[in-house]
N, CA, C and O atoms as a GROMACS GRO file, in nm:
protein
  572
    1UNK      N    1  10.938  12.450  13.121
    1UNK     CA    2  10.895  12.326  13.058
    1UNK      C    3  10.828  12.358  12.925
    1UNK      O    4  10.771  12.458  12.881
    2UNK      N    5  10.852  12.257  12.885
    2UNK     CA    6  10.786  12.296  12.714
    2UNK      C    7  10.671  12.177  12.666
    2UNK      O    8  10.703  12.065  12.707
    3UNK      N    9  10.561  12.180  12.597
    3UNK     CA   10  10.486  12.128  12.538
    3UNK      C   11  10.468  12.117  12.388
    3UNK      O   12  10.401  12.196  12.320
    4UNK      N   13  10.547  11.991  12.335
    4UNK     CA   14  10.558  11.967  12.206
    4UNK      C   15  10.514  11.845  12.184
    4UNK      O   16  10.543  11.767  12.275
    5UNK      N   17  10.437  11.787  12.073
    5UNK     CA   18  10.381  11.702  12.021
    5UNK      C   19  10.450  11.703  11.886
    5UNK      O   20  10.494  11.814  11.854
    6UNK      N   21  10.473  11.588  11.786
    6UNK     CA   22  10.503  11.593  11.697
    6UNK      C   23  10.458  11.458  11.663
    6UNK      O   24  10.501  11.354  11.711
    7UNK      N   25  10.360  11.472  11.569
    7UNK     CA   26  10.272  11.287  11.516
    7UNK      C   27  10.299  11.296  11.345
    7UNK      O   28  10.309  11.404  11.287
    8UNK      N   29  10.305  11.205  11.298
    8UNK     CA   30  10.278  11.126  11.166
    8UNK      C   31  10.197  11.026  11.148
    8UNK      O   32  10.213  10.929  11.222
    9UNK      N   33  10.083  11.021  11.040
    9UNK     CA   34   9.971  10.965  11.062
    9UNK      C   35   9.897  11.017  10.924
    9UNK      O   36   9.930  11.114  10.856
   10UNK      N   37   9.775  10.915  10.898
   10UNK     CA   38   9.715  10.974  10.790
   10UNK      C   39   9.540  10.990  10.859
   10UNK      O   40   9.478  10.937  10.951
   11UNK      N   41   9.514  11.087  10.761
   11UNK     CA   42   9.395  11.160  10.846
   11UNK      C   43   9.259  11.087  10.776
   11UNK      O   44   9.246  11.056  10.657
   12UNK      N   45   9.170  11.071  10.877
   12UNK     CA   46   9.062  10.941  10.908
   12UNK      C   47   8.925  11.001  10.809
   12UNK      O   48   8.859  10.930  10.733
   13UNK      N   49   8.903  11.159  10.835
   13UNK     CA   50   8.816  11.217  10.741
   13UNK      C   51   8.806  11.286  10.698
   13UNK      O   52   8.923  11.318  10.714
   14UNK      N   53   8.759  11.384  10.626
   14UNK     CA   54   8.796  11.487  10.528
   14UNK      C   55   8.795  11.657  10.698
   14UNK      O   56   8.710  11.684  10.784
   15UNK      N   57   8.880  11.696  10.679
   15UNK     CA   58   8.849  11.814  10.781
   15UNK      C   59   8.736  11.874  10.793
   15UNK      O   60   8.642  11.850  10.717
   16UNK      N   61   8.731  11.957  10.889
   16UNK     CA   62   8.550  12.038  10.922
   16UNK      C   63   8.650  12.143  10.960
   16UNK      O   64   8.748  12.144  11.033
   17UNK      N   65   8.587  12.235  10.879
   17UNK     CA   66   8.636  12.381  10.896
   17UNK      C   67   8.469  12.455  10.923
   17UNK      O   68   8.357  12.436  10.875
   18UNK      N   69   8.539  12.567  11.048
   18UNK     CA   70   8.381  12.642  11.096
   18UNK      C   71   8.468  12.794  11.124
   18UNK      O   72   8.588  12.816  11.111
   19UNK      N   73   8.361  12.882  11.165
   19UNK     CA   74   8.423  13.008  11.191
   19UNK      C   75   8.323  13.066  11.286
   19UNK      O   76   8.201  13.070  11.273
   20UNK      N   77   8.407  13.115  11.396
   20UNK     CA   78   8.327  13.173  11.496
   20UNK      C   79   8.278  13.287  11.488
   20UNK      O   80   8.307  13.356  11.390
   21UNK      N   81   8.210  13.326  11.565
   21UNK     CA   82   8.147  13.469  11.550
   21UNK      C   83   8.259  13.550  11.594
   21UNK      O   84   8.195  13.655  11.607
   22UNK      N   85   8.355  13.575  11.621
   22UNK     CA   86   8.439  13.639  11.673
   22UNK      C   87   8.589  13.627  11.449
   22UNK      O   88   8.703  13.672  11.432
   23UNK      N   89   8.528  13.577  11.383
   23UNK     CA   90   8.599  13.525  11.279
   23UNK      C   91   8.682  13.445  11.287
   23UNK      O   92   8.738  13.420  11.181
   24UNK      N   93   8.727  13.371  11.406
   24UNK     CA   94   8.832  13.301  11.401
   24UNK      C   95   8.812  13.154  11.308
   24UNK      O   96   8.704  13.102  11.336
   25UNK      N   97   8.886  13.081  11.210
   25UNK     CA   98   8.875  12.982  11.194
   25UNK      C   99   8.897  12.867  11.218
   25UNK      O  100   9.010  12.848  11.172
   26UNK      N  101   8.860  12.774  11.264
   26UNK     CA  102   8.873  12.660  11.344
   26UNK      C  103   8.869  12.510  11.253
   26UNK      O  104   8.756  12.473  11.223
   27UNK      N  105   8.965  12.438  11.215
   27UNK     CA  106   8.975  12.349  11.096
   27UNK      C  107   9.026  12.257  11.220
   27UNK      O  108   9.132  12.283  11.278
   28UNK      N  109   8.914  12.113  11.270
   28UNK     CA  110   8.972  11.978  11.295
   28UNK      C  111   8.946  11.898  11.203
   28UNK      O  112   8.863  11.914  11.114
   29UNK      N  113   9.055  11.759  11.231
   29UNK     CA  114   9.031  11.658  11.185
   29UNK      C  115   9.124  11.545  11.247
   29UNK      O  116   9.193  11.566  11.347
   30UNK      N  117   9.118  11.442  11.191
   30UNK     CA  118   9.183  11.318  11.325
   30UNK      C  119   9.264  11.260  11.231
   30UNK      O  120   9.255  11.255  11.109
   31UNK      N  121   9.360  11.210  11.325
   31UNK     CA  122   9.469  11.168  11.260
   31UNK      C  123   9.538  11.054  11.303
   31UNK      O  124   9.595  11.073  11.411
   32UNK      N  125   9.552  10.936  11.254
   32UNK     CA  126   9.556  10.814  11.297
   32UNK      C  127   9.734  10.754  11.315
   32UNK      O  128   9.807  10.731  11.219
   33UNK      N  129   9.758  10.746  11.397
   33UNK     CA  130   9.922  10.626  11.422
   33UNK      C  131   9.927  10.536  11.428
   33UNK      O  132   9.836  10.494  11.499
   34UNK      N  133   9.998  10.452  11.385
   34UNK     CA  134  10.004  10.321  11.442
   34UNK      C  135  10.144  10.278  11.521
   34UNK      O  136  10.251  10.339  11.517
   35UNK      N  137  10.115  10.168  11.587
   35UNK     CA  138  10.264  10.146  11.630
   35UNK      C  139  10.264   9.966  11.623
   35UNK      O  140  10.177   9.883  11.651
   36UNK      N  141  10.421   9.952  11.568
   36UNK     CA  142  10.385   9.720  11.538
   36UNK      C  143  10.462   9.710  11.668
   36UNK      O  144  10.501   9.799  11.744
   37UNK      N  145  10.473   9.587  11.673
   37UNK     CA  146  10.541   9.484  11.774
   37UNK      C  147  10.512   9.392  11.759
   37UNK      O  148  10.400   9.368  11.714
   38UNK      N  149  10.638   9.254  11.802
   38UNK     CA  150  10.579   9.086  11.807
   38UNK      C  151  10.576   9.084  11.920
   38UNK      O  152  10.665   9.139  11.984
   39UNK      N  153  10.449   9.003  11.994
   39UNK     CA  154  10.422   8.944  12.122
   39UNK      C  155  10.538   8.877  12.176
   39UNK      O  156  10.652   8.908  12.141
   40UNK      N  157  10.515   8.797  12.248
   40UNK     CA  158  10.596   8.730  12.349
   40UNK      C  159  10.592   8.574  12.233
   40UNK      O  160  10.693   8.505  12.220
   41UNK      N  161  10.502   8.552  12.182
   41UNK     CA  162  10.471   8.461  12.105
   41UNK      C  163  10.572   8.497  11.957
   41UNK      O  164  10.630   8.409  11.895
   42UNK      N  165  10.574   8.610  11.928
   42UNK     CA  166  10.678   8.624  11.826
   42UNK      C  167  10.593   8.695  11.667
   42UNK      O  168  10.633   8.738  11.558
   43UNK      N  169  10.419   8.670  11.757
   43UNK     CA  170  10.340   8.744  11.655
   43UNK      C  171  10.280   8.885  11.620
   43UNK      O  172  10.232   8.957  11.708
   44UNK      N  173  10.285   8.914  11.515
   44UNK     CA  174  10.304   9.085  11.475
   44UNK      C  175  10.168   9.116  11.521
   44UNK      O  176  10.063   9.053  11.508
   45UNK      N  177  10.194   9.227  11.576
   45UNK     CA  178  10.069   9.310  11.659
   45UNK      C  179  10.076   9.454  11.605
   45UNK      O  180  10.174   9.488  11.539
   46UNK      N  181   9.970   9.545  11.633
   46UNK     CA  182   9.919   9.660  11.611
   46UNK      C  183   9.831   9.718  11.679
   46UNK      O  184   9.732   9.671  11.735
   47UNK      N  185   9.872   9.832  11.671
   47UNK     CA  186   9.809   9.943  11.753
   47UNK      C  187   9.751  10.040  11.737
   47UNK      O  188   9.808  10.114  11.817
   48UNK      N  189   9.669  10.103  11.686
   48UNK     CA  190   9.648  10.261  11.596
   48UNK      C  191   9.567  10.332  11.714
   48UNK      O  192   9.486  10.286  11.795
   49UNK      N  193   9.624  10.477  11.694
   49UNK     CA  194   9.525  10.550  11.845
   49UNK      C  195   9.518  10.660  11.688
   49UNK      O  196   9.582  10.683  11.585
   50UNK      N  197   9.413  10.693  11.747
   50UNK     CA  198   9.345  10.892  11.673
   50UNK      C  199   9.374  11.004  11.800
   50UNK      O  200   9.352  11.028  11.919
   51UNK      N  201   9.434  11.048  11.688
   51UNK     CA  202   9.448  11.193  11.769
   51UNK      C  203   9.346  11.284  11.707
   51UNK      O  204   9.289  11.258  11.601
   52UNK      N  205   9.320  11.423  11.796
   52UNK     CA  206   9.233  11.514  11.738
   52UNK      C  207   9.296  11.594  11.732
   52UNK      O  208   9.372  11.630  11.823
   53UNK      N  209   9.278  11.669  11.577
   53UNK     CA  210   9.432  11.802  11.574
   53UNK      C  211   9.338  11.892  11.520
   53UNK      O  212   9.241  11.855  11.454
   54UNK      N  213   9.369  12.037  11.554
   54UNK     CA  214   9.263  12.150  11.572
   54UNK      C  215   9.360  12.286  11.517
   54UNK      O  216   9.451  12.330  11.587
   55UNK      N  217   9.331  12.337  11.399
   55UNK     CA  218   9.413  12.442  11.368
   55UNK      C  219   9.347  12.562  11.340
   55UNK      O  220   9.231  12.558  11.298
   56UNK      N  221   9.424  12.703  11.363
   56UNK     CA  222   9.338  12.795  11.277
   56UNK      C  223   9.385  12.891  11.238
   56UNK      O  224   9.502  12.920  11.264
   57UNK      N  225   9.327  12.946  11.182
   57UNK     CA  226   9.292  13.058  11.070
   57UNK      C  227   9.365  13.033  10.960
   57UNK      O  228   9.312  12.957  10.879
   58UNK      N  229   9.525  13.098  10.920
   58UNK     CA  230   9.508  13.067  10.805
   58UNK      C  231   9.542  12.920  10.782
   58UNK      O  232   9.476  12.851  10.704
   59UNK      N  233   9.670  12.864  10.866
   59UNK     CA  234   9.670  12.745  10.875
   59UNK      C  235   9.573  12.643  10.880
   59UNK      O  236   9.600  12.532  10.836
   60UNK      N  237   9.439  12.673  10.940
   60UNK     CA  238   9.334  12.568  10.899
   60UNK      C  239   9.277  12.568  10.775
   60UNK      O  240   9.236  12.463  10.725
   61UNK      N  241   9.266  12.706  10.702
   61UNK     CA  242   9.213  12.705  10.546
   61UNK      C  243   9.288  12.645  10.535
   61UNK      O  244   9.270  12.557  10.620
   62UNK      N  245   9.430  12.614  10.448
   62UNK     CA  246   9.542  12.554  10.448
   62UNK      C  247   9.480  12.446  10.413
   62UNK      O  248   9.443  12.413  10.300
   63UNK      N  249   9.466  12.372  10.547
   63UNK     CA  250   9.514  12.189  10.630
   63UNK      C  251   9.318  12.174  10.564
   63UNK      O  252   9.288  12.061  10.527
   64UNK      N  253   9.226  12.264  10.554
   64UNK     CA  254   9.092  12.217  10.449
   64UNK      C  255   9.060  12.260  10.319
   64UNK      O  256   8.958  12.226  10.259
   65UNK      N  257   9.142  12.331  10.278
   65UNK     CA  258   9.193  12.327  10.119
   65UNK      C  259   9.240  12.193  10.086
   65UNK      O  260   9.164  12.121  10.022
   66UNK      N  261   9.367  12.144  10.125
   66UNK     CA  262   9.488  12.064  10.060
   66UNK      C  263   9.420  11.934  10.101
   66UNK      O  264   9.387  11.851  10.017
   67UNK      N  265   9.397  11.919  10.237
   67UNK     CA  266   9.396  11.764  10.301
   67UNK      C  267   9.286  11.706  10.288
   67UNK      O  268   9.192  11.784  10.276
   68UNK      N  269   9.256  11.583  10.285
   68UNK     CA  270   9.161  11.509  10.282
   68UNK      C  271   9.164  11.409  10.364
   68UNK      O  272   9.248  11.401  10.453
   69UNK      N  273   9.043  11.292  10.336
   69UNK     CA  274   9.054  11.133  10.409
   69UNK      C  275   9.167  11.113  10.323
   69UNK      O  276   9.185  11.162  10.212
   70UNK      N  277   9.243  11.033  10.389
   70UNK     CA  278   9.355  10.944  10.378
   70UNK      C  279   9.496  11.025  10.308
   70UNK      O  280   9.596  10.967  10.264
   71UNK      N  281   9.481  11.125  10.311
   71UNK     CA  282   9.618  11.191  10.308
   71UNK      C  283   9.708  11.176  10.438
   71UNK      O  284   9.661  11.185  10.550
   72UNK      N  285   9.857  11.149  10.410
   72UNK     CA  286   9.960  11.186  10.507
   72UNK      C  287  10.015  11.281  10.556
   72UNK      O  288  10.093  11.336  10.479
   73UNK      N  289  10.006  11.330  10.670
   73UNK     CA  290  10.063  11.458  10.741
   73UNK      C  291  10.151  11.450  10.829
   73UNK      O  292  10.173  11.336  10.869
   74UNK      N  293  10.234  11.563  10.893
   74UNK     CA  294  10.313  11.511  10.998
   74UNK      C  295  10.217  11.666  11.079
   74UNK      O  296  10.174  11.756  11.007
   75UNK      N  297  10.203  11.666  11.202
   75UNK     CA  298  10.136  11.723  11.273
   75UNK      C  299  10.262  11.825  11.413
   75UNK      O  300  10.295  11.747  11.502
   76UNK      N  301  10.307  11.933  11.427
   76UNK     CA  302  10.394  12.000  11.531
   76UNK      C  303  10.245  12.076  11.635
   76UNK      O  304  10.136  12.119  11.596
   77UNK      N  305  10.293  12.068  11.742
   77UNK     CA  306  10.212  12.140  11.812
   77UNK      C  307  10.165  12.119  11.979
   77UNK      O  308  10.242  12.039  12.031
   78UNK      N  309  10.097  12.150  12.040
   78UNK     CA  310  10.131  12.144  12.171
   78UNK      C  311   9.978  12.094  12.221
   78UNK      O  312   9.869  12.144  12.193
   79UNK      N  313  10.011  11.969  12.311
   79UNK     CA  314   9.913  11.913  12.404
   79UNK      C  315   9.769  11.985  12.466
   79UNK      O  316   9.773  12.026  12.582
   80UNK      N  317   9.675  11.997  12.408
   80UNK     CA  318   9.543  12.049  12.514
   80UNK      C  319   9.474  12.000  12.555
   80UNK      O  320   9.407  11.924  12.486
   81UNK      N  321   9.442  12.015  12.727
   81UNK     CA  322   9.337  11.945  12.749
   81UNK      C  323   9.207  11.989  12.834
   81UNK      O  324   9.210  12.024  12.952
   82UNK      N  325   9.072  11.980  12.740
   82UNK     CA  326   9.045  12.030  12.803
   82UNK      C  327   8.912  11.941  12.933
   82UNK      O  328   8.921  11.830  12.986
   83UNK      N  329   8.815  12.034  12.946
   83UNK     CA  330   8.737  11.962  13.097
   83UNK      C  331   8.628  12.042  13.060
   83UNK      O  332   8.646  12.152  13.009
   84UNK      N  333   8.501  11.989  13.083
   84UNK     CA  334   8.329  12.008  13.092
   84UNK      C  335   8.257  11.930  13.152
   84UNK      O  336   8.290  11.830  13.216
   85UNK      N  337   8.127  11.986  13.128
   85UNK     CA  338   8.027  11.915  13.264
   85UNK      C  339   7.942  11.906  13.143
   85UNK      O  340   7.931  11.999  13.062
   86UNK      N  341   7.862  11.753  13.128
   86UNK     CA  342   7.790  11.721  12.985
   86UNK      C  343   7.631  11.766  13.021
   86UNK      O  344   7.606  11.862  13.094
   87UNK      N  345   7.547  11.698  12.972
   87UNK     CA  346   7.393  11.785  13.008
   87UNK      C  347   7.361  11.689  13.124
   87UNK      O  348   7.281  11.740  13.202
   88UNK      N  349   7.399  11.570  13.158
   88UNK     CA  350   7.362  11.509  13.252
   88UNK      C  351   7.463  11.502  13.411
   88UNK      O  352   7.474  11.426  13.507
   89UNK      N  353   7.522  11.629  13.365
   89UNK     CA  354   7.638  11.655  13.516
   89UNK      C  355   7.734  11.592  13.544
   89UNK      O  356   7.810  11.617  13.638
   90UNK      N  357   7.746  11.458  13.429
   90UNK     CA  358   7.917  11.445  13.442
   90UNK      C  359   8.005  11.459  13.361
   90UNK      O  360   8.007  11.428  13.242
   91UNK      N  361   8.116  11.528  13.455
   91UNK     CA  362   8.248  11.569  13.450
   91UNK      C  363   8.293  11.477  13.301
   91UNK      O  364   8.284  11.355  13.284
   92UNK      N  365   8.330  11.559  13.228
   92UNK     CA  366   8.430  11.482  13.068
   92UNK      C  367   8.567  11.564  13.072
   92UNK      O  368   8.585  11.681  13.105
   93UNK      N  369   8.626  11.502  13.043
   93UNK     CA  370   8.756  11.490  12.972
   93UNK      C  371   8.778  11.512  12.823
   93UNK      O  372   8.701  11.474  12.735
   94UNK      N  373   8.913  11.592  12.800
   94UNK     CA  374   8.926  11.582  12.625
   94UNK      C  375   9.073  11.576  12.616
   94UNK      O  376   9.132  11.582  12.724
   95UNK      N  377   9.146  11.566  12.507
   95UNK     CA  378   9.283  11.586  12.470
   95UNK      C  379   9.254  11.559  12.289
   95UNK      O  380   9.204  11.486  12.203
   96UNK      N  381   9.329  11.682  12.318
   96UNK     CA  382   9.370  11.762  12.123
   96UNK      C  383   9.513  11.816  12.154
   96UNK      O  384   9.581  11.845  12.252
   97UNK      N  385   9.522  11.815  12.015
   97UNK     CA  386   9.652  11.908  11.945
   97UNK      C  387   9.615  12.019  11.858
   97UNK      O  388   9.555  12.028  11.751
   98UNK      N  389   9.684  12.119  11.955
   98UNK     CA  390   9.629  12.251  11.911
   98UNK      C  391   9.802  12.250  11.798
   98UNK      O  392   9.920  12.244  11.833
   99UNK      N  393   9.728  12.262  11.642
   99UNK     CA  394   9.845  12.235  11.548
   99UNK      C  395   9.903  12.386  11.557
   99UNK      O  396   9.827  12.477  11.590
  100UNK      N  397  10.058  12.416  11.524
  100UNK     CA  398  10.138  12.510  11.478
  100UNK      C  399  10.196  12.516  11.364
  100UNK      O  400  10.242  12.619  11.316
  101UNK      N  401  10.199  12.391  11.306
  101UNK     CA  402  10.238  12.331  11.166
  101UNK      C  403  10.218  12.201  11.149
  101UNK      O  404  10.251  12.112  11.227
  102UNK      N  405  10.127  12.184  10.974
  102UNK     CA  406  10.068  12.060  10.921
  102UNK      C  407  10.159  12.064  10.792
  102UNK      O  408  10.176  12.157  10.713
  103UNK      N  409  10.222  11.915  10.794
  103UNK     CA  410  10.303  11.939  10.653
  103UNK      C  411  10.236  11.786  10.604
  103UNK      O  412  10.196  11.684  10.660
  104UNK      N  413  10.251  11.842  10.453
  104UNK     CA  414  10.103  11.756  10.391
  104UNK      C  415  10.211  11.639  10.325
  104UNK      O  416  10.292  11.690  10.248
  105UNK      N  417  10.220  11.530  10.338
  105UNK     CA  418  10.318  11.472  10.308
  105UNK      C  419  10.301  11.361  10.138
  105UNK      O  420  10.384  11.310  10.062
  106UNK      N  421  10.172  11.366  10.140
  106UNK     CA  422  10.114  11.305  10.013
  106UNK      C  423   9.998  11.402   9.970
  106UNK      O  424   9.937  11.468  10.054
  107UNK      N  425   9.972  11.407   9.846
  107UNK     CA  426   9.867  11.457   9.800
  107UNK      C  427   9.728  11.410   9.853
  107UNK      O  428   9.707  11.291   9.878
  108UNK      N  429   9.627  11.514   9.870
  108UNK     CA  430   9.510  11.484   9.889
  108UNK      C  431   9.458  11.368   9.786
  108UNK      O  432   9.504  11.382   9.672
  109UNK      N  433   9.385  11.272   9.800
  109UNK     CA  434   9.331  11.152   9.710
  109UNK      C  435   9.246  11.214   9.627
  109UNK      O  436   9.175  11.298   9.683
  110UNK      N  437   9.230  11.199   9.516
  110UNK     CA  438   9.152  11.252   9.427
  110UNK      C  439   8.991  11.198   9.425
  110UNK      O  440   8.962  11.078   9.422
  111UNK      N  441   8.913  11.282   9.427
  111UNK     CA  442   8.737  11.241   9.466
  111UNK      C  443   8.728  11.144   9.291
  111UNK      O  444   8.778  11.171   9.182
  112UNK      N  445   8.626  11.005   9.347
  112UNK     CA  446   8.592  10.951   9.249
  112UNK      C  447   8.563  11.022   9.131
  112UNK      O  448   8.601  10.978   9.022
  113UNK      N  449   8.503  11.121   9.140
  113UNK     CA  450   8.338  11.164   9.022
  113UNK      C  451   8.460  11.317   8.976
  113UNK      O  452   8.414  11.420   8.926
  114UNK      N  453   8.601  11.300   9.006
  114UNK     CA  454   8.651  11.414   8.975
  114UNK      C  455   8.764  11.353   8.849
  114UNK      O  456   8.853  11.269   8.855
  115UNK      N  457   8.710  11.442   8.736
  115UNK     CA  458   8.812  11.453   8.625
  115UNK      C  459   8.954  11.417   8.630
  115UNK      O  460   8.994  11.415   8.747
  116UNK      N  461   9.044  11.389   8.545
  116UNK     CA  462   9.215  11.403   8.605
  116UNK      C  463   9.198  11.558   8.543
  116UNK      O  464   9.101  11.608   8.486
  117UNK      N  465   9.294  11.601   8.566
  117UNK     CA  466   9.327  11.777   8.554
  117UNK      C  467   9.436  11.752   8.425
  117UNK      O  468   9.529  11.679   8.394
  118UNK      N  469   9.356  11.867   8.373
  118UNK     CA  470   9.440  11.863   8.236
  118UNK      C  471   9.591  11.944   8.235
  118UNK      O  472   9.613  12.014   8.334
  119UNK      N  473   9.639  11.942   8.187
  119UNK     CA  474   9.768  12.017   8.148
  119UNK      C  475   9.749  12.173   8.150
  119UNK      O  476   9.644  12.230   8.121
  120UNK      N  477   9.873  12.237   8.193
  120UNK     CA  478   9.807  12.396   8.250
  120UNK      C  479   9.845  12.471   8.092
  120UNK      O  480   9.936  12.447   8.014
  121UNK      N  481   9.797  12.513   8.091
  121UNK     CA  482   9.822  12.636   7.957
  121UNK      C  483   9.917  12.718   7.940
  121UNK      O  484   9.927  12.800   8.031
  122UNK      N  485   9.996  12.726   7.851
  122UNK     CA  486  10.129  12.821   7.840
  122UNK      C  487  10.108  12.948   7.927
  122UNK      O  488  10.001  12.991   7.885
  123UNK      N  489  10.143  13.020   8.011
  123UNK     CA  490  10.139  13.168   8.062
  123UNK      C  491  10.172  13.233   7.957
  123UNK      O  492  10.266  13.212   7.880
  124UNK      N  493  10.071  13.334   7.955
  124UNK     CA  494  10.068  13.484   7.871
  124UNK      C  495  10.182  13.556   7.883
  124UNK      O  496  10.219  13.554   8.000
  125UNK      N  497  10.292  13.656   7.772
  125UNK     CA  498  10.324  13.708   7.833
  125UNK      C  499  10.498  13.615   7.834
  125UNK      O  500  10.607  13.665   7.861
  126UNK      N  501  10.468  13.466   7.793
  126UNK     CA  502  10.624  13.420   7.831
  126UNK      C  503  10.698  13.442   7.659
  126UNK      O  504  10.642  13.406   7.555
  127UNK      N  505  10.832  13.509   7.668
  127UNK     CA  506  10.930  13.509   7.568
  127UNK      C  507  10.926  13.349   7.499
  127UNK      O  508  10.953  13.241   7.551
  128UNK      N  509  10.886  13.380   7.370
  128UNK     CA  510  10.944  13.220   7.241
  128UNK      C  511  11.061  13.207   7.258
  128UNK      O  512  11.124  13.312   7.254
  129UNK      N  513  11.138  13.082   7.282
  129UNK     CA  514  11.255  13.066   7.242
  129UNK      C  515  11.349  13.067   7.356
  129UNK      O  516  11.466  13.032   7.345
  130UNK      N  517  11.278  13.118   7.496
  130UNK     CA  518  11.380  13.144   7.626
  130UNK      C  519  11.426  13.025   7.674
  130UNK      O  520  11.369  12.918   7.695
  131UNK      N  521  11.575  13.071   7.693
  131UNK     CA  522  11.659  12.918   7.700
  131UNK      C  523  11.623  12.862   7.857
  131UNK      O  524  11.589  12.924   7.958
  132UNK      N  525  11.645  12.717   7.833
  132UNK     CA  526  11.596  12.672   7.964
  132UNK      C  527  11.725  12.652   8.043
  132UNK      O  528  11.836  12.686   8.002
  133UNK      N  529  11.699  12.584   8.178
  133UNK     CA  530  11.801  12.600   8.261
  133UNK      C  531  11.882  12.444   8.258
  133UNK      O  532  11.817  12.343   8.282
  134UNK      N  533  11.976  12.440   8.239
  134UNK     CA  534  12.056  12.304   8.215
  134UNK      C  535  12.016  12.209   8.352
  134UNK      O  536  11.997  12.260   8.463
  135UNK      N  537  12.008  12.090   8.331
  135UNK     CA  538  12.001  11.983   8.363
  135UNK      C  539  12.125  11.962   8.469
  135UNK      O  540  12.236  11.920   8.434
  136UNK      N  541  12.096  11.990   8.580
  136UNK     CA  542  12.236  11.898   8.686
  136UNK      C  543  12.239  11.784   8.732
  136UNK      O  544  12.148  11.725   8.791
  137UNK      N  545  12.364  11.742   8.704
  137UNK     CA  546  12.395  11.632   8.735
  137UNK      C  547  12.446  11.610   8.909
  137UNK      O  548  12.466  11.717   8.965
  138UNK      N  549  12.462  11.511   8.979
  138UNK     CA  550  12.510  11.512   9.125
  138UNK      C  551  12.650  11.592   9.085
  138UNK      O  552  12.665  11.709   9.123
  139UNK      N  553  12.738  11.535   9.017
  139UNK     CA  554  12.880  11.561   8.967
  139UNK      C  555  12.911  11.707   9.009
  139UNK      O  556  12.989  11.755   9.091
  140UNK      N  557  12.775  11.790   8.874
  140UNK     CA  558  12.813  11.925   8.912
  140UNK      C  559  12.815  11.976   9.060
  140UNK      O  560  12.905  12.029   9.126
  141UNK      N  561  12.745  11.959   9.076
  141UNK     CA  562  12.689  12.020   9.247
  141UNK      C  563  12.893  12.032   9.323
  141UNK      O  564  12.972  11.941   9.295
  142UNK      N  565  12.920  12.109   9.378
  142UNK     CA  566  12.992  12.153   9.470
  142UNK      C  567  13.046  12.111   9.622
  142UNK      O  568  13.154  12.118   9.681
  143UNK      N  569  12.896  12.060   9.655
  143UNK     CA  570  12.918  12.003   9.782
  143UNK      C  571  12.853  11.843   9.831
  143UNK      O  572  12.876  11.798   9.944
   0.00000   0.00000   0.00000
């Protein structure tokens, strides 16, 4: 039997990346779905559940470098669940997605109080005059 998850969703808050004493890195953050439907009545309904998706090492630098609140991701990875006893002795429940791959599907939103980014600077080092690569059309293409 196999355990695969695969969600699309945009993520609710900026990630929390931590690192254990053992170095491992541990990057969650939640990630929201929705699903529509019309009632019986014929009126549009909605649904949104959060998932909790949990990645690491380099893949979590990654997914708290790039991602932010309200970026789109698609999320691969497999069902966990786990079980504890809280400080007052009852039994809890959890369910996460332990991620294997986060593909970032929109750019992170740009922070208010942040500049637009200027234009990158010629690279050092590049030949004057090097011809560029022609323009294809569908036409050309082969297949």
């Amino acid at each position: 039997m196999t355990n695969i998850v695969v969600i699309v969703g945009n993520v609710g808050q900026d990630p929390a990346r931590r690192v254990t004493q053992g170095g491992t890195t541990i990057t969650s953050l939640s990630v929201a779905t929705s699903r529509r439907w019309k009632n019986s009545a014929n009126e549009p309904q909605e649904e949104t559940e959060w998932h909790r998706v949990t990645c690491f090492n380099g893949l979590g630098d990654n997914v708290a470098k790039y991602v932010a609140k309200g970026s789109k991701v698609s999320v691969q990875g497999r069902i966990h669940y786990t079980r504890w006893t809280d400080n007052d002795g009852v039994e809890r429940y959890g369910c996460e997605i332990y991620a294997d791959e986060v593909n970032f599907l929109t750019k992170a939103p740009a922070a208010a109080d942040e500049a637009p980014a200027e234009p990158a600077a010629k690279a050092p080092g590049k030949a004057k005059g090097k011809a560029k690569e022609p323009d294809l059309v569908d036409d050309d293409v082969p297949f």
